[in-house]
C-alpha positions in Angstrom: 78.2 70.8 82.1 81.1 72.8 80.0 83.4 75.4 82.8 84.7 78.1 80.9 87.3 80.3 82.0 87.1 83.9 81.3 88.3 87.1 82.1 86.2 89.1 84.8 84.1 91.7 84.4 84.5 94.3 87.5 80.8 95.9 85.9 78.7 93.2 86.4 78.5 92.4 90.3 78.2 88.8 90.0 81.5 88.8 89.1 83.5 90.4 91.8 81.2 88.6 94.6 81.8 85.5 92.7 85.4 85.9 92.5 85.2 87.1 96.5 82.9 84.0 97.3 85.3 81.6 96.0 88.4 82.9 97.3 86.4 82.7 101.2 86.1 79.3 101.1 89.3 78.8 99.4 91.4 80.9 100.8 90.3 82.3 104.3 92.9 83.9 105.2 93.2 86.8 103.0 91.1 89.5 102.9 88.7 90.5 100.0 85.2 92.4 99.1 84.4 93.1 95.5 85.4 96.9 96.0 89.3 95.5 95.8 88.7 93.0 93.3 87.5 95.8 90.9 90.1 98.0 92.6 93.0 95.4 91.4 91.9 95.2 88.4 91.4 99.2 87.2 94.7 100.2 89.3 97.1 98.1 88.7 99.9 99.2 86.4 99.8 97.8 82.9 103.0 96.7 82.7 101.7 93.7 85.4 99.6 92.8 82.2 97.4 91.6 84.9 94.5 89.4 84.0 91.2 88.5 86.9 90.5 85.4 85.2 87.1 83.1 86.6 86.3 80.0 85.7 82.5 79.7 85.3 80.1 77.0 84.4 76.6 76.8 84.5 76.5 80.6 85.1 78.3 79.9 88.8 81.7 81.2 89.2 83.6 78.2 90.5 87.0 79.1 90.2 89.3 82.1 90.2 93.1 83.2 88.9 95.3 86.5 89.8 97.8 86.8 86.5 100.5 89.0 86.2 103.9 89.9 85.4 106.3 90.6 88.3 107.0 94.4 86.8 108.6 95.3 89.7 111.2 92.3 89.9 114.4 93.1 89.5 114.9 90.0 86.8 112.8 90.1 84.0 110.6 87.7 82.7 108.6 86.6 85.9 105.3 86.2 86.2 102.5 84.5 88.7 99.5 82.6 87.9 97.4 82.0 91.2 95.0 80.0 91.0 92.1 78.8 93.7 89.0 76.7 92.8 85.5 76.5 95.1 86.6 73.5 97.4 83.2 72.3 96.8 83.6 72.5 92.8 86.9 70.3 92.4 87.5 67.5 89.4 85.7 69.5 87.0 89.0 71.2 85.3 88.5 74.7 86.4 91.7 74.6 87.6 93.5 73.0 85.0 91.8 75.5 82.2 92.7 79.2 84.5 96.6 78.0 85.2 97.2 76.8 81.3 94.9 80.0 80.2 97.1 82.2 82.7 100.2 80.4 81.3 99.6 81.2 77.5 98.9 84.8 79.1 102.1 85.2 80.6 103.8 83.5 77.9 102.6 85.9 75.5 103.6 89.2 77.2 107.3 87.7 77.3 107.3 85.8 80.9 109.8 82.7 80.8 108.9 81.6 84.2 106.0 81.8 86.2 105.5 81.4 90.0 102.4 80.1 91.5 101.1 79.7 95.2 99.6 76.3 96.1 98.0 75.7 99.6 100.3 72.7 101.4 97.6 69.8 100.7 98.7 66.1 98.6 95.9 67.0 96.1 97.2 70.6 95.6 101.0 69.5 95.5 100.2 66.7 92.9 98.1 69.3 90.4 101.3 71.5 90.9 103.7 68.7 90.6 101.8 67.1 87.3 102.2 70.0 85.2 105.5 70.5 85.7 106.0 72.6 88.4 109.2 72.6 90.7 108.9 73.6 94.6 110.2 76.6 96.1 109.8 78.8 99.1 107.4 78.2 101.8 105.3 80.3 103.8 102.5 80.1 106.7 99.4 81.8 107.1 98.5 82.5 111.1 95.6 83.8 112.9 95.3 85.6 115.9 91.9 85.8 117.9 91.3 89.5 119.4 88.1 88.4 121.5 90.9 86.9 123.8 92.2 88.8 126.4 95.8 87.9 126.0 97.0 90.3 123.8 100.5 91.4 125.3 100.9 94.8 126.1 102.8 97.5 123.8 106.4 97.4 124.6 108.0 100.5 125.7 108.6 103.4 123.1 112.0 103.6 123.2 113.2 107.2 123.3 113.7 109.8 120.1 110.5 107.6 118.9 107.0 108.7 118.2 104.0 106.2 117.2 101.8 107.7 114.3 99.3 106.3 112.1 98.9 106.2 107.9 96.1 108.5 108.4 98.8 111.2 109.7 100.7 110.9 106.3 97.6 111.6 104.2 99.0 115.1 103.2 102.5 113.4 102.3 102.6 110.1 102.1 106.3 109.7 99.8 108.0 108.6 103.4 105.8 106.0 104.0 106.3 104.8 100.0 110.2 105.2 100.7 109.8 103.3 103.7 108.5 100.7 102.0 110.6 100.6 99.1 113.8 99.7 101.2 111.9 96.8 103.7 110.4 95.6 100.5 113.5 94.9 98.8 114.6 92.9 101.7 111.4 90.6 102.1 112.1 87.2 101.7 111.1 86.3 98.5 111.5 84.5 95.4 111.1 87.4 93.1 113.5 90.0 94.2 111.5 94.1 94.0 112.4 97.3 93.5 109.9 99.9 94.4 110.6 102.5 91.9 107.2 104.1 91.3 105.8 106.3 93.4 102.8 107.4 91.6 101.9 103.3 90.7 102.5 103.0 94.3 100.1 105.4 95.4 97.1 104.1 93.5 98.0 100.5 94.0 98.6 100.7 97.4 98.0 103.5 99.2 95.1 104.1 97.8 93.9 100.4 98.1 90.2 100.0 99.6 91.6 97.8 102.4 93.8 99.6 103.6 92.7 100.6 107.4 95.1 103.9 108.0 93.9 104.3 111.6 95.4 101.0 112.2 98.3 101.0 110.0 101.3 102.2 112.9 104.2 104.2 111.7 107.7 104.6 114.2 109.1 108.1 113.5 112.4 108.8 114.6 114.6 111.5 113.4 111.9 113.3 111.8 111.4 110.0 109.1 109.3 106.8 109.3 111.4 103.9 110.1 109.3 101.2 111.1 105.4 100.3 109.9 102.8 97.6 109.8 100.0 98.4 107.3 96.8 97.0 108.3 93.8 96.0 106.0 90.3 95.6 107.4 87.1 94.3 105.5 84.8 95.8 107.5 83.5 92.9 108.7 85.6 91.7 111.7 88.7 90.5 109.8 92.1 92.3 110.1 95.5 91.5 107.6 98.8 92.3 108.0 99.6 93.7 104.5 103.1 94.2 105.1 105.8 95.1 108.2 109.1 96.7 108.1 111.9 98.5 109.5 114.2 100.7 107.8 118.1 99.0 108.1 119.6 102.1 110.2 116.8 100.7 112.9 116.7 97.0 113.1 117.3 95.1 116.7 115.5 98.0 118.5 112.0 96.3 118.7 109.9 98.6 116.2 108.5 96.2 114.1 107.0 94.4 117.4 105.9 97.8 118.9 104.3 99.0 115.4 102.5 95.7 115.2 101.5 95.3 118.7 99.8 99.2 119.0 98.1 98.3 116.0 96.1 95.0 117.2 95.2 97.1 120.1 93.4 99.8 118.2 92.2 96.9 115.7 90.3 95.6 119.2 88.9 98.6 120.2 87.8 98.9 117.0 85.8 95.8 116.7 87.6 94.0 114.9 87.6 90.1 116.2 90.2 88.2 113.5 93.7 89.1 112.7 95.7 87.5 109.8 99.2 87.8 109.1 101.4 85.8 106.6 105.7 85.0 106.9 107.7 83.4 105.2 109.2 80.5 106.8 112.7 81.3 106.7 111.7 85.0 108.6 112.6 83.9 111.9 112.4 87.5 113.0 108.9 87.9 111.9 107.8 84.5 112.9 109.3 85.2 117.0 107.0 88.6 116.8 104.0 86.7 115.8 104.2 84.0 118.3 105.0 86.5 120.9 102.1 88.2 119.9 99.9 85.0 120.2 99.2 84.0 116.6 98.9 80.7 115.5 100.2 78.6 112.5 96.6 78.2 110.8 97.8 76.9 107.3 100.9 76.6 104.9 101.4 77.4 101.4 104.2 76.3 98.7 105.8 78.3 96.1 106.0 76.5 92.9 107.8 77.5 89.5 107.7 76.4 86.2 110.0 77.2 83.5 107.4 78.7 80.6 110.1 78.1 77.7 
């Protein structure tokens, strides 16, 4: 049977839950439901020149690919091509046909390098590594189980500090956006950002279907957020750590832990029963949090980069 890759089509449903199906089994340890696939895909700002692309055959969606242009890099010319096939659907050239369709995407928008994320196995590093693809940065994926009782308790607010949730922002939420535009720039990353754009921001992000603003914990202090975790829930059990930060005047006082920790306790008593969370392995910082919080390495993924030119 012929696979052919496409773009998706967020007004058919078989498309989003195909696209969701897929990246399950392939990729279990992000969150996503077809309402943020189609959210992606209508929100995102159009100079990402982002593409949904699935590779399809026999009517089954059997493979998937995120393509964009890094628009908020601070060196032009980036771009990212992910690509993750059905595990059950390999050898067939899905993958092969999304990454060269996402390359000659990229390629044609002006990107002269393009990054792509390929989960640690031989048979993932070989595709990578056959068509031409150079390693880079590494970065684990851990899991934390909240049926266990062993979820430390909340450190100590220190004082001057008050804990609030996203939800409390919803009149105002430019601090949070501000907040995140300076931890953001300091991620470890290949791709360097600058948050710029608040408005993009706010549909892109704060207005993202996953995102879970009881659960996402802000530190205020001198009247400003200076420490978060932003939480994303799928409403079926699963919790992600979309992103945590503290502002530079307030590193080495413990926010980040105390944000992150008050927020798995409310993700409990909410129900939820999986927590996710992703660093990149040179974060030492980040990595000490999340084993003191008792995650648990649960899978590794490679950074790869190809020159497109």
């Amino acid at each position: 049977m012929t696979v052919l890759v496409r773009d998706l089509r967020p007004d058919v449903p078989a498309d989003p839950e195909g696209f969701v199906h897929v990246r399950r089994l392939a990729l279990p340890y992000v969150l996503f439901t077809p309402e943020s696939v189609r959210h992606v895909v209508a929100r995102i700002h159009p100079a990402a020149h982002y593409r949904a692309l699935v590779a399809e055959e026999d009517g089954e969606v059997i493979g998937t690919a995120q393509v964009s242009v890094a628009h908020e890099g601070t060196e032009p010319g980036q771009g990212y091509v992910n690509v993750y096939v059905h595990p059950g659907r390999t050898g067939r050239g899905a993958g092969t046909l999304l990454l060269e369709t996402g390359e000659a995407h990229l390629a044609s928008v002006g990107a002269t390098r393009a990054y792509s994320w390929v989960l640690d196995t031989p048979g993932n590093r070989a595709f990578a590594e056959r068509r031409g693809y150079a390693e880079g940065h590494t970065a684990h994926f851990l899991r934390r189980d909240l049926t266990a009782d062993d979820l430390p308790a909340p450190p100590a607010t220190p004082p001057g500090v008050e804990l609030r949730t996203a939800a409390d922002f919803a009149a105002d939420p430019r601090p949070l956006f501000e907040l995140d535009a300076e931890t953001s720039s300091d991620e470890p990353s290949a791709v360097t950002v600058s948050l710029s754009d608040y408005a993009a921001w706010r549909e892109e992000t704060w207005e993202h279907p996953l995102l879970d603003r009881e659960l996402t914990m802000v530190c205020v202090a001198d009247g400003r957020p200076v420490a978060f975790t932003a939480a994303r829930t799928d409403g079926a059990g699963r919790y992600l750590t979309a992103m945590t930060g503290t502002a530079r005047s307030h590193r080495g006082r413990g926010l980040a832990k105390l944000a992150k920790t008050h927020s798995l306790h409310r993700a409990r008593a909410a129900g939820v029963t999986e927590a996710f969370t992703g660093n990149d392995a040179t974060n030492g910082p980040m990595l000490a949090i999340n084993k003191w919080l008792g995650y648990h390495k649960c899978a590794t993924e490679v950074q790869y980069v190809r020159e497109l030119v």
